[in-house]
Each structure stands twice: as C-alpha cells, then as structure tokens.
C-alpha positions as CSV (number, residue, x, y, z in Angstrom):
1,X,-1.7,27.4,98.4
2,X,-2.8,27.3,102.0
3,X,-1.7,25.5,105.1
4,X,-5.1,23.0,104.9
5,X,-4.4,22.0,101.2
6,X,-1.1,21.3,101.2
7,X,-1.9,19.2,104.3
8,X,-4.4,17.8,102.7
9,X,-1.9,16.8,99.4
10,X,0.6,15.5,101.7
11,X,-2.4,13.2,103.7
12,X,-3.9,12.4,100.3
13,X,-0.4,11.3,99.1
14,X,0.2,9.6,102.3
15,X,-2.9,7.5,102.3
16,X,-2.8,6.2,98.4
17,X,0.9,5.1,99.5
18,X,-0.7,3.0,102.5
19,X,-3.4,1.7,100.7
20,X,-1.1,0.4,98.4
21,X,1.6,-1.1,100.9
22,X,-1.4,-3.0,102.8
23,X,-2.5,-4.3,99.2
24,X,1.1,-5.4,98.6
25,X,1.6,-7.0,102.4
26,X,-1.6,-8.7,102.1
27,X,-1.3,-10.2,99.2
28,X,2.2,-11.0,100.3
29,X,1.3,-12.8,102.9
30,X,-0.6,-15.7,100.7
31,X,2.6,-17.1,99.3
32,X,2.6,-18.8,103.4
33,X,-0.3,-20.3,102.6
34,X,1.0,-23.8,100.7
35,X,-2.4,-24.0,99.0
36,X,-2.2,-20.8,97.1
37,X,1.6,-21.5,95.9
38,X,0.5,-22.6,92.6
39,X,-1.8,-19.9,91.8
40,X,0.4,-17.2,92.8
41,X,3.2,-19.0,90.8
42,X,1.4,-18.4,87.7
43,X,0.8,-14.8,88.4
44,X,-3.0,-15.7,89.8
45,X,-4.3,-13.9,92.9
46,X,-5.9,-16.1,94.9
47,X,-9.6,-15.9,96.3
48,X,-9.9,-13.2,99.2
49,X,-10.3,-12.0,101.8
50,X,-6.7,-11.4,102.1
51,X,-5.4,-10.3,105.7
52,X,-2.8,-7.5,106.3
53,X,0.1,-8.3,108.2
54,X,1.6,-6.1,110.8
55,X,3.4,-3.9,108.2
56,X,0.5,-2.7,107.3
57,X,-1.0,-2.6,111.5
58,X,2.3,-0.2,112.4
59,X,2.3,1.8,108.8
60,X,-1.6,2.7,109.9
61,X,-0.4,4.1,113.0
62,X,2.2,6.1,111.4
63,X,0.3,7.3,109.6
64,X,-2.5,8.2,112.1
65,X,0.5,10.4,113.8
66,X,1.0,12.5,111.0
67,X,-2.2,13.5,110.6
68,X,-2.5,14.9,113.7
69,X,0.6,16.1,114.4
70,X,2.0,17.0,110.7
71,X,5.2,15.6,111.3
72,X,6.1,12.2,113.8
73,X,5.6,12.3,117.6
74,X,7.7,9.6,119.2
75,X,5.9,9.1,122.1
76,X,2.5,9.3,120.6
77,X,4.0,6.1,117.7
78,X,5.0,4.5,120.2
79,X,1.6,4.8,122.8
80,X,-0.2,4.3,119.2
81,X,1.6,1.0,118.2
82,X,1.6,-0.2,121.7
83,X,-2.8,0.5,121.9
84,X,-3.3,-1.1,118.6
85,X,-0.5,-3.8,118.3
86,X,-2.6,-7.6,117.8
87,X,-0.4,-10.2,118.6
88,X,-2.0,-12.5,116.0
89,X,-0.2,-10.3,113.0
90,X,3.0,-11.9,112.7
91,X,5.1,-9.6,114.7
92,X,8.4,-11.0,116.1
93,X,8.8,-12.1,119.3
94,X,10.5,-9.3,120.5
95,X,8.8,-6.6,119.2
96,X,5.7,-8.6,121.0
97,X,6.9,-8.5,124.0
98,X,8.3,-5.0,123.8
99,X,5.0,-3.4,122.6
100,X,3.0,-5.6,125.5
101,X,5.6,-3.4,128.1
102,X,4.8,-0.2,127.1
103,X,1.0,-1.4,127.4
104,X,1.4,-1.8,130.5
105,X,3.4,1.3,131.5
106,X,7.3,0.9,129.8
107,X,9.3,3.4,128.5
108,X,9.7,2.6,124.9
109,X,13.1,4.5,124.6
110,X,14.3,2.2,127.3
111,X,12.8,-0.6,126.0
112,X,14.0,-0.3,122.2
113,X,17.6,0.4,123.2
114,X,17.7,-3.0,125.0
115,X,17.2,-5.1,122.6
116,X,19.6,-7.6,121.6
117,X,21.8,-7.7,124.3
118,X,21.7,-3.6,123.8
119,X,22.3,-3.2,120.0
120,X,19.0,-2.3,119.2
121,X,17.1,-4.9,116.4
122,X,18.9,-4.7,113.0
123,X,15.5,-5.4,111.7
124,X,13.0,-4.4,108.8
125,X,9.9,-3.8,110.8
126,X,10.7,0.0,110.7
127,X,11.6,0.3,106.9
128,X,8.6,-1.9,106.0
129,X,6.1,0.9,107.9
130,X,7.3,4.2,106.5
131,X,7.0,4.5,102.9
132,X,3.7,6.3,103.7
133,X,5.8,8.8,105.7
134,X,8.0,9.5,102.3
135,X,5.4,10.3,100.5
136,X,3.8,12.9,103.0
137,X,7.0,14.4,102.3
138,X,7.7,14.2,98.4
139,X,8.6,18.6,98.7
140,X,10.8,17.8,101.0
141,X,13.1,14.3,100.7
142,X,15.4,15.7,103.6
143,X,12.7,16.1,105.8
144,X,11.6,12.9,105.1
145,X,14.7,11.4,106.0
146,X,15.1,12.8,109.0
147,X,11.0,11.9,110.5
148,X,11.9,8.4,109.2
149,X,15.3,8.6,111.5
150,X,13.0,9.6,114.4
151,X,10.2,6.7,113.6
152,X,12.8,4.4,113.7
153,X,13.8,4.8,117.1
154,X,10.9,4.3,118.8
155,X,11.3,0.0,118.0
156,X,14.5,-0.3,116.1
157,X,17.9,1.7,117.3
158,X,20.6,-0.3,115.5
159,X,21.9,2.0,113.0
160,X,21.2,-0.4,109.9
161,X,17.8,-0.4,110.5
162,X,17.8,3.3,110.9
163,X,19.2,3.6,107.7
164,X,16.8,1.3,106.4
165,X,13.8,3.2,107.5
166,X,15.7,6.2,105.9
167,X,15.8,4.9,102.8
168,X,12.8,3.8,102.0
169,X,11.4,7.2,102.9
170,X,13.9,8.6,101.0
171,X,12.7,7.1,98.2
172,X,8.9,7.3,98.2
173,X,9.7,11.1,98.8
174,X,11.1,11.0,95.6
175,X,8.8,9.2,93.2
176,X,5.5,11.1,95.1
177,X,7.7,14.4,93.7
178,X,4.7,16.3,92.7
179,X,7.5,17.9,89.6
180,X,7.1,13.9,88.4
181,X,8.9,10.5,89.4
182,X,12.3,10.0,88.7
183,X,13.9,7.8,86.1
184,X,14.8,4.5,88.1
185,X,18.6,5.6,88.0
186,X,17.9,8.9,89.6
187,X,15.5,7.4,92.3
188,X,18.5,5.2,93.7
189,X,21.0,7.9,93.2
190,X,18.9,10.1,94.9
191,X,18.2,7.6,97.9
192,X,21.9,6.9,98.0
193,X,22.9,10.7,98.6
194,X,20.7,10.5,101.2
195,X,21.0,7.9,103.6
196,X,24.6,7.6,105.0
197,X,27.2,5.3,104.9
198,X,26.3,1.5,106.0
199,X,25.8,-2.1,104.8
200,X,22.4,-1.2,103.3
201,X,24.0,2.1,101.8
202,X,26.1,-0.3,100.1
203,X,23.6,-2.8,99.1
204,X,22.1,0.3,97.3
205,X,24.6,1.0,95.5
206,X,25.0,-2.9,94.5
207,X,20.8,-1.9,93.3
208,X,21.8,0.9,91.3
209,X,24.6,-1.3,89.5
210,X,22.2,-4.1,88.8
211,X,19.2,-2.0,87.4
212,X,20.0,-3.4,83.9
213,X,19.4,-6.9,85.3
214,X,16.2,-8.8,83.9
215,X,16.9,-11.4,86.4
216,X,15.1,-10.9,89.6
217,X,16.2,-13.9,91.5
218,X,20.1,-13.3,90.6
219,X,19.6,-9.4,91.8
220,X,18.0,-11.2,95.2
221,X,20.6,-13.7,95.6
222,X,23.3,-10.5,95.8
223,X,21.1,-7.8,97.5
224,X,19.2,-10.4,99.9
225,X,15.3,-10.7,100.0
226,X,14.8,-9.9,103.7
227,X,15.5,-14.0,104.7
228,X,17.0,-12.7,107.3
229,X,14.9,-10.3,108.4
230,X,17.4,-7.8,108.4
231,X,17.3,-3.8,107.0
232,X,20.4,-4.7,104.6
233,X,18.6,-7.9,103.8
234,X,15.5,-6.5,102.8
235,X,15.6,-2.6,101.8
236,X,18.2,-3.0,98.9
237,X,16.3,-5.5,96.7
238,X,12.6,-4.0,97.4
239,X,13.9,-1.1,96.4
240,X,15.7,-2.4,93.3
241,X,12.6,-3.9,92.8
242,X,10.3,-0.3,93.1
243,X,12.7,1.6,90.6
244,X,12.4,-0.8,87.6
245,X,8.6,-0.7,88.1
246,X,7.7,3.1,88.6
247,X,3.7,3.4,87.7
248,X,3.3,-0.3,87.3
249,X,2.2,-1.8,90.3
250,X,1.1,-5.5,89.4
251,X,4.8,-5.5,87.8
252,X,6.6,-4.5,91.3
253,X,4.4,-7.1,93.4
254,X,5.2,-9.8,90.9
255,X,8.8,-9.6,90.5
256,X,9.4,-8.4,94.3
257,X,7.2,-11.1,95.3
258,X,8.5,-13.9,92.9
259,X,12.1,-14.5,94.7
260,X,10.6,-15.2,97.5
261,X,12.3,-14.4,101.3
262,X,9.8,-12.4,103.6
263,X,7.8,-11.2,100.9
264,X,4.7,-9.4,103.1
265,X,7.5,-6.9,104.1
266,X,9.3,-7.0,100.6
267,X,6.3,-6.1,98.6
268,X,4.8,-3.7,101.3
269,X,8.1,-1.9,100.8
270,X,8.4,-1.9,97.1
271,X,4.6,-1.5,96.5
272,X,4.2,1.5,99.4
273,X,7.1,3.2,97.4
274,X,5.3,2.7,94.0
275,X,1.8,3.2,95.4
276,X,3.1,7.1,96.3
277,X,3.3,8.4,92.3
278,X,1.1,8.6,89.7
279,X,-0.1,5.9,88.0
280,X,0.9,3.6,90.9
281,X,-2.4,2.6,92.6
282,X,-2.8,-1.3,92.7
283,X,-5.7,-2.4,90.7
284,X,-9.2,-2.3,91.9
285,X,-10.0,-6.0,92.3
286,X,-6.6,-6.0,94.4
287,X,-8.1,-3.4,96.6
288,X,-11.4,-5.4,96.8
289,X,-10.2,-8.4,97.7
290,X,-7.3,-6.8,100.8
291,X,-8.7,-6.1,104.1
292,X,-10.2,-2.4,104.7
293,X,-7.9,-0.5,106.7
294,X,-8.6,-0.6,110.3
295,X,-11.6,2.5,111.3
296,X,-9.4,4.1,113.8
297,X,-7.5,5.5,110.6
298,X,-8.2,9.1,109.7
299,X,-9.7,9.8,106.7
300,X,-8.1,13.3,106.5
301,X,-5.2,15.6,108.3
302,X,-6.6,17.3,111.2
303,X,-3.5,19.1,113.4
C-alpha cells in the first residue's frame, strides 16, 4: 500500500466518522427546541434543516488539521478554531472568550492553562470533537491516544478532560479497526487499558459493568449524561451508549439521546464513535435533513 492510500483510508475513515457526529449533534440539538419534544419522544425526527452545534464547528477543524498535516498541529487547531469559531453555536462562555483572544493575537497555551482560576476546564468540548481523530487512527489506537492528548490541550488542560478526549479516540480507533469492530466488551476493555487512571477511567469501568443493562436512563443516572458538562459526566455514558449499538446508528442516537443531559455533545460522541465502522453511517434522510458541513472542509488528505 502506498503512502497516498493509506492517507486516503485514514481521511476517508475520518470524514464518514464526522459526517456522522454532525448528524448525531444536529439532530441533538432539537430536543432544546420545546416544540419538537413530542416528536422526538416517539422516536420521530423532526422537519429540517437541522443546525450543527459547535461539536461539530471544532470536530471540522480537527479534522481540517489532519489532513494537511497527517497527524495534529497545536498551533494550527488552535489558529483554526480561533478563524472559524461563530459565537452563535452554543459554545460556553469561556471558551468564547478564549477563542475571541487568540483572534486577536493570544497565546492559546497561555490562555487554556488559565482557565478556571488555573485548573484548566474539566469540560467535554474536547472529547465531543475528536472521535473523527480515532478513527484516522483505527491501525494505530496508541497513536490515537496520544494526538487526542495533544488536541486537548489546546482548550482544555485539566487532566479529566484530557482523559476524556483520550477516550473517546481510544475508542473510535478501535471500532474503525479495519481487522473488524470489537465486541462491546472488548471496545471498553480496550478503551480502559488505554486511558489512565481518573474519575472518567472509573466511570468506564462502571460502563463496562453495566453493558448487560437494558435500562438506559438507570446506566445515566450512575455514569452521568454530561448535565454537568463535565468529561466524567459525559464520556462514560456516550460511550456505554456507542458499545451496545456497534453498526446501528439510529439505535445509538435514540437511546443516547433519550436520557436526556447535554445530548448535542452525548450523541455527537456516541454517534462519531459508531459513525467510524462499518455499517455505522446514519441513514440518508438523517444526512439530508443535517446541515452540509462547512466548505472550508477538505474533501481529501493533502500533506
């Protein structure tokens, strides 16, 4: 195989797992719109357009950096979420303000290690970005780890959120495997051997205990469903959530989606991680009715 097509795998991999995380965000985001509620209750889509959040703004831009560097290039993520950040798609206040600095000349390592009082944010704006990253990497799951580590820092420096953004990489890494997708069992054991100790290592391991529970909304009231915003809040259930529906994505947006929490960034999680292996491509009238991906996204690798 030559340099160009495996490139091209990893950027065709990459892209299906993005194209399924905005469908997943997007139609995420309804369930804040109090008119759709009782469609969406019954499993109904509602009427699009439906608008990306940005998950899917920052996920494009991380995306946009591996194809032109092959691997991530801190200050490039950072310059390329900074250029195309747009206030009006639900980013927190702080990330806001952070990403108008380096606009306007900041240092983003500065910048990110400041917040919160110096602890870095705790957040899931990193994890909910990256599982386009994993599946770039599905020959390599270490690797993929450790570019998800570096995209992390560039916004988020607490060490949960790090972690966070680990492990969901981790895992599309491993369901993209081009030997096949693991069973659900071996997805989480394979996520939890790579990420290291922390609160949302231990709510994985909570996931892999609960993966014979039916009940999604007494697996969310354990793990968390990312009320809070946080990476231990959020990563443990979506990706509880991803392993009990590998190759089925309608199932993984429903039930992620269903316990509701901050479900854009749940179900682009879960759905970005199912979106990278076979059979997990969100259906076509999904597709049609999400928002196109923005034209400054590359339609192919180019290093």
């Amino acid at each position: 195989m030559t340099a160009d097509s495996s490139l091209d795998r990893r950027f065709t991999r990459a892209l299906a797992s993005l194209r399924g995380l905005s469908v997943g965000d997007a139609l995420g985001s309804q369930y804040f719109v109090p008119a759709n509620y009782p469609l969406l209750k019954r499993h109904e889509p509602p009427a699009g357009p439906w608008q990306w959040t940005d998950d899917t703004e920052m996920a494009c831009s991380v995306l946009a950096v591996l194809a032109r560097h092959a691997r991530i290039d801190q200050d490039e993520l950072a310059q390329s979420f900074a250029r195309h950040h747009d206030f009006d798609r639900g980013y927190g206040p702080a990330v806001n303000r952070m990403l108008r600095l380096i606009r306007e000349g900041g240092d983003w390592r500065q910048l990110a290690a400041g917040l919160f009082n110096g602890q870095g944010s705790w957040g899931n704006g990193a994890a909910m970005r990256i599982a386009p990253l994993g599946a770039w990497y599905a020959d390599d799951p270490e690797q993929a780890t450790h570019q998800a580590e570096i995209s992390a820092y560039t916004t988020h420096q607490h060490r949960e959120a790090v972690v966070g953004t680990m492990a969901v990489a981790a895992a599309a890494a491993l369901v993209a495997d081009p030997a096949g997708p693991p069973t659900p069992e071996a997805l989480l054991d394979g996520v939890i051997a790579l990420v290291p100790r922390s609160a949302v290592g231990a709510g994985l391991r909570r996931a892999r205990d609960m993966l014979d529970y039916g009940d999604a909304a007494t697996v969310a009231a354990v793990l968390g469903s990312g009320r809070r915003t946080s990476a231990h809040d959020t990563v443990p259930f979506a990706l509880w959530s991803a392993a009990r529906a590998l190759g089925d994505f309608e199932r993984v947006f429903w039930t992620t989606a269903g316990v509701g929490g901050d479900v854009d960034t749940t179900c682009a999680i879960a759905c970005g991680v199912v979106a990278a292996g076979p059979g997990g491509a969100p259906p076509a009238a999904w597709r049609e009715q999400t928002e196109e991906l923005p034209d400054w996204v590359p339609t192919t690798a180019h290093p």
